[in-house]
N, C-alpha and C positions, 0 to 999 in steps of 0.2 A: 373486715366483715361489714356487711352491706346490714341496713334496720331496712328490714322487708315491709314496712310500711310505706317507704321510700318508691319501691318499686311498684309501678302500674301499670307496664305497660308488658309488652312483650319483647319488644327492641329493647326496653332496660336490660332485662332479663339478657337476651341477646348478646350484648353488648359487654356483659359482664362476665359470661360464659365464655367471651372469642378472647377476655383479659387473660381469664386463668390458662385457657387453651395454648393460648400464645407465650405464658408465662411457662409452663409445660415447655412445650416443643425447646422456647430458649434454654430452659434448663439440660436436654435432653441433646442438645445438639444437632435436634433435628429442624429449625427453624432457619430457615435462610433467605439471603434477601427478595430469592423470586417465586419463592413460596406464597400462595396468597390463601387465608382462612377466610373461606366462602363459608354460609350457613351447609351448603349441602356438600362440602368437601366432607369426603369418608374418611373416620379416624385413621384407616387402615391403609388402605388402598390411595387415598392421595395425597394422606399427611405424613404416611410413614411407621404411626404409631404401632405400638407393641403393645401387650394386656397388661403389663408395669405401667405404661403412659398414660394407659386408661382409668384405670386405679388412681393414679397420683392427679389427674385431675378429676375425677370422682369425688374424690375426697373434699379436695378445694375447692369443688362446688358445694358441695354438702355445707363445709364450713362458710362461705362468704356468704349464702343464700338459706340456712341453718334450717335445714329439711333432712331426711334421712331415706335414703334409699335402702332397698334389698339390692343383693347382685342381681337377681334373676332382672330387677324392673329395667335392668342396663342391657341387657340380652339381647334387645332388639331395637336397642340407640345404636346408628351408625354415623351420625353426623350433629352438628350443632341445633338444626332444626330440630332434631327425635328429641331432645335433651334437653330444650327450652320450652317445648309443649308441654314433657314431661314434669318443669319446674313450677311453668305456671299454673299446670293443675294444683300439683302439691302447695302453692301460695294463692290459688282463688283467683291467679288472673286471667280474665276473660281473653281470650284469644282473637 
């Protein structure tokens, strides 16, 4: 768990979001070595991910960065970029 005071920037945020992501995909079996997590690679479409993958790093973002989403605010996150904008609003960081 991340002290969101810590965090200021957007790359932090970034940075910490392609942790979980990547901690995901390892978990999931879908992570390999020539796999590469770009901000605008799609959960779906170039990561692989399933709506279990998405959930399960939802969560562990929720937790490391301790903000609360709704599902619907996930509805129209397709990539890392949707979902760090997203963070940083919910923590006040300027973009």
């Amino acid at each position: 768990m991340v002290n969101n005071e810590q965090i200021k920037t957007k790359e932090q945020v970034l940075k910490g979001l392609q942790e979980e992501l990547t901690y995901v995909l390892t978990i999931t079996k879908k992570m390999s070595d020539d796999k590469e997590i770009r901000p605008n690679s799609l959960f779906g479409e170039d990561l692989g991910m399933d709506s279990l993958d998405i959930v399960e790093f939802v969560a562990r973002s929720e937790a490391r960065f301790r903000f609360h989403a709704k599902d619907e605010d996930f509805e129209f996150m397709h990539n890392l970029n949707d979902v760090s904008d997203f963070v940083c609003a919910k923590l006040e960081i300027e973009l």
